[in-house]
C-alpha positions in Angstrom: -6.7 -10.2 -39.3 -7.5 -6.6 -38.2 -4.1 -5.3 -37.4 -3.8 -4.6 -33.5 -2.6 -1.2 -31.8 0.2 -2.3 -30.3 2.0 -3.4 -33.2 3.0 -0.2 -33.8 5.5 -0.7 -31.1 7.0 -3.3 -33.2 5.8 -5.7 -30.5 6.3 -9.9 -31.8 3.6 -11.8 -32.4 3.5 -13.8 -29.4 3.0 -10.2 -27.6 0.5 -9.0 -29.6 -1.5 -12.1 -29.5 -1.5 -12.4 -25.8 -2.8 -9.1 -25.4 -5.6 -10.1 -28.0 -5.8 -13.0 -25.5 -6.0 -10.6 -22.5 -8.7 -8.4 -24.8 -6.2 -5.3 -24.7 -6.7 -3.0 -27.5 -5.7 0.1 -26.9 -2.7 1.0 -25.1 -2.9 3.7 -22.2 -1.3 6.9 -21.3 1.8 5.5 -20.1 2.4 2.7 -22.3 1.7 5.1 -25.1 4.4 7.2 -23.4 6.9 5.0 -22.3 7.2 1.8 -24.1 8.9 3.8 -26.9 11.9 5.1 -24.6 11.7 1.7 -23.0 12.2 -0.3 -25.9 14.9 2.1 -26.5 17.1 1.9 -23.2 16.1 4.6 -21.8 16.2 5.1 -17.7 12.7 6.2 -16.5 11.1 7.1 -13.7 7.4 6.1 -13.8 5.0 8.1 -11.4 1.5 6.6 -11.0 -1.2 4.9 -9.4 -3.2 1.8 -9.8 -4.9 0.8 -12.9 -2.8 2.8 -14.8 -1.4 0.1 -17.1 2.1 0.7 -15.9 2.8 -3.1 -15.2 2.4 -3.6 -19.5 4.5 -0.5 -20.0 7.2 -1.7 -18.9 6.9 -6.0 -19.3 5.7 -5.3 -23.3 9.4 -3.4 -24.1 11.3 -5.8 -21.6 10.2 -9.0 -23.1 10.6 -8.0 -26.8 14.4 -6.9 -25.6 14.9 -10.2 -24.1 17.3 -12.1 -26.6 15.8 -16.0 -26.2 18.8 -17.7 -27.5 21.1 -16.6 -25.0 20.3 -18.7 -21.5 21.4 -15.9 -19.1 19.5 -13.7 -16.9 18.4 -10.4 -18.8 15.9 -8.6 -16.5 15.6 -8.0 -12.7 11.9 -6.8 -11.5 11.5 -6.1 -8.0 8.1 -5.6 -6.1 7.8 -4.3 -2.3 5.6 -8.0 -0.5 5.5 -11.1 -1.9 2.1 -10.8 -3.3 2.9 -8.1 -5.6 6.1 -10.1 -6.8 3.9 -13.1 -7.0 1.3 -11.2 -9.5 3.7 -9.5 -11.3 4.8 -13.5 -12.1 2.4 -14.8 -12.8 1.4 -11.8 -16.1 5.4 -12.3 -17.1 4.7 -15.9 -17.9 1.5 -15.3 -19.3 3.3 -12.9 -21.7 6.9 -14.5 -22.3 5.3 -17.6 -24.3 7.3 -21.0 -24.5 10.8 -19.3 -25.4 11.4 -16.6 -22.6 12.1 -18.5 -19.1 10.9 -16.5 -15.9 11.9 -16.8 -12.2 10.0 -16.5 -8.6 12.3 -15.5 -5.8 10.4 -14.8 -2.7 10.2 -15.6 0.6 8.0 -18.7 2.4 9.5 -21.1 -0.6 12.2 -23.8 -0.2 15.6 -22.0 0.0 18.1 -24.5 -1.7 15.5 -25.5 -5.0 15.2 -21.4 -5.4 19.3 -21.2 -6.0 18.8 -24.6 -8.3 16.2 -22.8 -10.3 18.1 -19.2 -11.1 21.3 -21.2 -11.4 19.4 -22.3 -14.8 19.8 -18.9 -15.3 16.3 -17.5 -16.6 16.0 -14.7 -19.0 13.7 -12.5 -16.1 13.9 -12.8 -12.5 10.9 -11.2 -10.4 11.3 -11.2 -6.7 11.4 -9.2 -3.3 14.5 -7.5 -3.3 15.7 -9.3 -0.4 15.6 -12.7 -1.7 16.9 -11.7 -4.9 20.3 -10.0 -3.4 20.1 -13.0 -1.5 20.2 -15.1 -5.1 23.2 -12.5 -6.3 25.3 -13.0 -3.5 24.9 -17.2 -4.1 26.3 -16.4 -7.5 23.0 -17.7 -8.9 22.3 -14.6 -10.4 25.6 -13.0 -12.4 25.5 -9.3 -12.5 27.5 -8.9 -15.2 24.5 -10.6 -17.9 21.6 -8.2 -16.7 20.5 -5.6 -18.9 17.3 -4.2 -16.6 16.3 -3.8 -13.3 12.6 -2.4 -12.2 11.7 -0.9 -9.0 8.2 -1.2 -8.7 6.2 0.5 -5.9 9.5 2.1 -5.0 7.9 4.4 -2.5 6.6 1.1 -0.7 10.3 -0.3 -1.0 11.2 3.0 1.1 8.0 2.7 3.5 8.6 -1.3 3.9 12.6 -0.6 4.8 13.7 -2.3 1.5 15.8 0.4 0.1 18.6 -0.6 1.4 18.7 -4.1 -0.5 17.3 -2.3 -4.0 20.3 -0.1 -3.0 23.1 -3.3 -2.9 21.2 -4.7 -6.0 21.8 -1.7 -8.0 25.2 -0.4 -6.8 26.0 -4.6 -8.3 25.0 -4.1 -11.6 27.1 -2.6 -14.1 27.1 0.9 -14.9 25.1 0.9 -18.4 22.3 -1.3 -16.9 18.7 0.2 -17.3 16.9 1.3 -14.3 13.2 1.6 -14.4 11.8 2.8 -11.2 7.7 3.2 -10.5 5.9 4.7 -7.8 2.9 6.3 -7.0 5.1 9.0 -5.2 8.1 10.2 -5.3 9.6 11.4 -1.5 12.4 13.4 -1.5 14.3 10.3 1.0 14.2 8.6 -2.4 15.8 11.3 -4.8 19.3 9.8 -3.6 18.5 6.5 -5.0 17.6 8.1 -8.2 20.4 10.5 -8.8 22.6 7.9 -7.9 22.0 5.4 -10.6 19.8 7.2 -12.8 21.6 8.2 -15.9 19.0 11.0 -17.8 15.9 9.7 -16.7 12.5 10.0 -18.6 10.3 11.1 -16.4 6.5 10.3 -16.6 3.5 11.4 -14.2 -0.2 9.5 -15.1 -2.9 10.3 -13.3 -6.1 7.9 -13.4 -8.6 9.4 -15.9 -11.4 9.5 -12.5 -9.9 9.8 -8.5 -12.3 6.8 -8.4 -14.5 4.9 -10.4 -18.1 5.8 -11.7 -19.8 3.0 -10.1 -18.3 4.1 -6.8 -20.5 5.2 -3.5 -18.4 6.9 -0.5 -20.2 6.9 2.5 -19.1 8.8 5.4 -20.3 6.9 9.0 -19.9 9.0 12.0 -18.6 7.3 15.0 -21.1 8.7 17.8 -18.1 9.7 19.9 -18.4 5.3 20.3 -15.2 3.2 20.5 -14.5 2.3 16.9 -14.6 -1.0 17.4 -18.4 -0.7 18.7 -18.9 1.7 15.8 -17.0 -0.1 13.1 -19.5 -3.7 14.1 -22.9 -1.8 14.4 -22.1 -1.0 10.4 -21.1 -4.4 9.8 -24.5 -5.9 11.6 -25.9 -3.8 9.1 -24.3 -4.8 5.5 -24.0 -7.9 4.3 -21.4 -7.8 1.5 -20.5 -10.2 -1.1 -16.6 -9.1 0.2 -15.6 -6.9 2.0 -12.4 -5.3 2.7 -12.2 -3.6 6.4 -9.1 -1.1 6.6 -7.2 -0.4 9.3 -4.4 2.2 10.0 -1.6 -0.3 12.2 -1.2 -4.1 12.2 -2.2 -3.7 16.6 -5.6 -1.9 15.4 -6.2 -5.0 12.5 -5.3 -7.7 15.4 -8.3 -6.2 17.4 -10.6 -5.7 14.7 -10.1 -9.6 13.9 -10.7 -10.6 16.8 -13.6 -8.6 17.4 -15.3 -9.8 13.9 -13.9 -13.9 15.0 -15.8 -13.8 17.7 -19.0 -12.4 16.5 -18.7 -15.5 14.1 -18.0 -13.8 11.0 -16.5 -15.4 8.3 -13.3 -13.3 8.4 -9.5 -13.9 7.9 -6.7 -11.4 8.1 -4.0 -9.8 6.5 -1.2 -7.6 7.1 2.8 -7.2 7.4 2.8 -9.3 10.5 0.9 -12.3 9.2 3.6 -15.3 8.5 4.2 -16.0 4.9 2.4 -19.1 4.1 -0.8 -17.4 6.0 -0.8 -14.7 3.6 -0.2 -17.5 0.9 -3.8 -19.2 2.1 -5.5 -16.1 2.6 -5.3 -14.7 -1.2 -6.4 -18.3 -2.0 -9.5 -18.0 -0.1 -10.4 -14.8 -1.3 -9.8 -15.9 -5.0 -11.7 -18.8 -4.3 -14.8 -16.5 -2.7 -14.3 -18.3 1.2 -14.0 -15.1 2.6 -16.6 -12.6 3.3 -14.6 -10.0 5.5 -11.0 -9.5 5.2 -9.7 -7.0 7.6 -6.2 -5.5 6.4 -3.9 -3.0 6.5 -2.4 -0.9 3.6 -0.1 -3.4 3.1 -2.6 -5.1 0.0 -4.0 -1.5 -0.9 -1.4 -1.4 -3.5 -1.4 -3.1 -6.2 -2.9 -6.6 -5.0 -5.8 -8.0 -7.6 -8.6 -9.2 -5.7 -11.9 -10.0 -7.9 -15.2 -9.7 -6.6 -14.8 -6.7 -3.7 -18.2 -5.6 -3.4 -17.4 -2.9 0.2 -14.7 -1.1 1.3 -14.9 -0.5 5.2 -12.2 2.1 6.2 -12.5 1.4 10.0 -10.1 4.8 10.1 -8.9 7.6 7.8 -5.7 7.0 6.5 -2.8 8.9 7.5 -1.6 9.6 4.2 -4.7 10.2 2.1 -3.5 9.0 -0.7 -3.9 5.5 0.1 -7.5 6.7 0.9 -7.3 6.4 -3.4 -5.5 2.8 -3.5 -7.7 1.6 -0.6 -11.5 2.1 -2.5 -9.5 1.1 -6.2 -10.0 -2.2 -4.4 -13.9 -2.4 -5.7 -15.9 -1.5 -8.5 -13.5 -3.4 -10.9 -13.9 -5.1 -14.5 -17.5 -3.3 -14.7 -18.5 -4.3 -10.4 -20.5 -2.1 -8.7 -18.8 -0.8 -4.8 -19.3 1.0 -1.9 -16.7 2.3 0.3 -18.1 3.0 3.8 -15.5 5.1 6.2 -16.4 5.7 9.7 -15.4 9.0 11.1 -15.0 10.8 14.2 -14.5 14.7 15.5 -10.8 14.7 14.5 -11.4 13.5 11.1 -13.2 16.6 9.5 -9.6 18.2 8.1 -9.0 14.8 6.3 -12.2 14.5 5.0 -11.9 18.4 3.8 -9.2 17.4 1.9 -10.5 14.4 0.3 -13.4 16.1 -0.8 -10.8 19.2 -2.7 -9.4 16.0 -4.7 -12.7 14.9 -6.2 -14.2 12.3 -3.8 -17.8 13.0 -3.4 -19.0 11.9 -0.4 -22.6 11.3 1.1 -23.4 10.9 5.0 -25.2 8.5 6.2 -27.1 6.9 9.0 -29.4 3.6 10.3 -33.2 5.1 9.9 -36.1 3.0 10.7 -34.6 0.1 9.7 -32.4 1.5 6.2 -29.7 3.5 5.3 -30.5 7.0 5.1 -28.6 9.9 3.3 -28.3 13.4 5.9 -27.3 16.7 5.1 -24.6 15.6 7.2 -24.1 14.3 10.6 -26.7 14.5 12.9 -25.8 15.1 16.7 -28.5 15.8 19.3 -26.8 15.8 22.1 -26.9 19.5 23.4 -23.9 21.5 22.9 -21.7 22.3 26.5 -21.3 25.7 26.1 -18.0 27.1 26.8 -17.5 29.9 28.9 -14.0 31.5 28.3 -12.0 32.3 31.7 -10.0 35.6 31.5 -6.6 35.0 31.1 -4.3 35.4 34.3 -1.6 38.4 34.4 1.5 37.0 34.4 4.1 38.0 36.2 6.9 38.6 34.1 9.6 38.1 37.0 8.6 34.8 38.1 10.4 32.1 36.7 9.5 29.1 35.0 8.1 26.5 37.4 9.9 28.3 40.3 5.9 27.6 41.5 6.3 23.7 42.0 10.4 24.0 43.1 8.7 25.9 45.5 6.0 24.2 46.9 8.6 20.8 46.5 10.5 22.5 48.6 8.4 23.1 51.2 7.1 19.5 51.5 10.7 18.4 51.8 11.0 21.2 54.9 8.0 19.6 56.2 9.2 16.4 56.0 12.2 17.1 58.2 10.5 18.9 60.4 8.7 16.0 61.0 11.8 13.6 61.4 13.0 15.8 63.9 9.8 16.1 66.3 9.7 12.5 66.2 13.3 12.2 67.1 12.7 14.8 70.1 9.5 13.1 70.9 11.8 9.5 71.4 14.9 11.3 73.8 11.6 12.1 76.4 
């Protein structure tokens, strides 16, 4: 057989084969550049994005280290939701083969069988960092046996309020325990973490080889100074996606958008922070499955969460921070799909949009014309413009003092008041 390019990172063959399996040939940019140090021992710190390869970089190294004759847990791998923790699972045991044992701690799942099951004492536990300090301080998972710990999405831990627990986890562990953090940032609220417990960290920054896919439309919507929610379903009457991914900026603004879609008798289902456990468990089944045909959601799933088959991205708003603007439309035009991400936009949106366009996202405007989508020059507006007329500015008086105006005029109403009070009073003695 052909030898394969991973073996030169003195991978076994149950590794190499499953990547054969996975039809992985070549490594990327930062499995070529960190499984090496990885392998080795080294701390690193992992910045980059989605579709990166980053998950392999650091599984690959972990699970050759993993010594299978010794029943004790070797790895800890954290993820921010339990969707991400639940993915990252399910490649670990698709990869560890019959010898390594792996772990699910999350949330939503029977309590009391969880503690049974990492009392056996699996080589690799994978988790949400709450439930797995919650495992440590059951004394199912011993400290003392674990070798490496993964922070994954660790700007997400920070957003999500989960730094604290990563925090506990790590300050538990002994001092000579790996530490491999990833993230697709790195915010200065999280360089503490990092000094703390970092001990000479490699340090890695990947960059997608495209800011989005080739296959990839962006088209900009305008609003018509409407109500997004009017705006957002006049675009929806007029797609009809395979699936389709509508984005919203706050779990409030997703609520509505729901319920505006429900009731239009869409075939829709949410998804967001907010959205019990088992819900979320049911949803990502549907949309494996295909049941869904709109899924509105927040950023929550714009990291990181595999879903096959998203033909549209509908950004019912900007993003805040535009990078997720990147992790949102990485949603489509997957595994050789075609995808359009549609974003509708209003007045205040034109700085963001600037922006976006200085990182590499072409964009194209469109609008409904006789019947089809139409690319413009850019939005068109007839209304006529109100033309301003500038007042000259008043002369201040330099000598007045601030709001000594309304104390002023307060005061007199209060004089009047009494004045008032007392005519009536005179007006009852006669």
């Amino acid at each position: 057989m052909e030898k394969h390019n991973f073996e030169r990172y003195d991978l076994n063959e149950e590794l190499i084969n499953a990547l054969r399996n996975d039809g992985i040939e070549h490594p990327t940019e930062i499995q070529e550049r960190l499984i090496p140090s990885i392998k080795r021992g080294v701390d690193v710190i992992g910045k980059s994005q989605t579709g990166t390869g980053k998950t392999l970089a650091f599984l690959l190294p972990m699970l050759q280290n993993v010594n299978a004759d010794v029943v004790e847990t070797q790895y800890i791998v954290t993820a921010p939701t339990r969707e991400l923790a639940s993915q990252l699972y399910d490649v670990f045991t698709r990869y560890a083969g019959k010898s390594i044992t792996t772990s699910l701690v999350v949330g939503g799942t029977d309590r009391n069988r969880m503690v049974e099951k990492v009392s056996n004492k699996p080589h690799v536990v994978i988790g949400t960092p709450g439930r797995v300090l919650d495992m440590m301080k059951e004394h199912a998972i011993h400290p003392g046996t674990v070798k490496g710990f993964v922070v994954d999405e660790a700007d997400q831990m920070l957003d999500l309020g989960f730094l604290e627990e990563v925090n506990a986890i790590a300050s538990a562990l002994d001092e000579d325990t790996q530490l491999l953090v990833f993230s697709a940032t790195i915010p200065e609220s999280l360089m503490p973490f990092l000094k703390r417990y970092m001990k000479q960290p490699k340090q890695v920054e990947v960059q997608p080889k495209t800011i989005s896919p080739k296959e990839m439309e962006h088209w900009l919507i305008s609003d018509r100074d409407k109500e997004r929610h009017e705006a957002l379903l006049s675009v929806i009457r007029k797609v009809n996606p395979f699936l389709a991914i509508v984005f919203c900026n706050t779990k409030e603004m997703a609520d509505a958008v729901y319920s505006t879609l429900q009731n239009e008798g869409l075939n829709v289902d949410l998804l967001h922070g907010g959205v019990a456990p088992r819900k979320r468990k049911k949803v990502l089944k549907k949309l494996q499955d295909a049941d869904v045909q709109y899924l509105v959601a927040t950023d929550l799933i714009a990291r990181g969460i595999d879903i096959t088959g998203v033909s549209h991205i509908i950004n019912a708003e900007i993003p805040h921070e535009l990078d997720y603007y990147i992790h949102r439309v990485g949603r489509t035009a997957r595994a050789g799909w075609t995808g359009k991400a549609l974003t509708i936009y209003g007045r205040s949106d034109e700085a963001a949009i600037a922006k976006l366009k200085k990182r590499g996202i072409h964009f194209v405007y469109k609008e409904w014309k006789n019947d089809e989508w139409a690319t413009v020059e850019k939005r068109s507006d007839n209304r006529p413009q109100q033309q301003v007329t500038s007042m000259p500015a008043k002369k201040k008086n330099a000598k007045v003092k601030p709001a000594y105006k309304k104390k002023a005029r307060e005061k007199a109403e209060r004089d009047q008041k009494r004045e008032r009070r007392l005519n009536r009073r005179r007006d009852n003695k006669k």
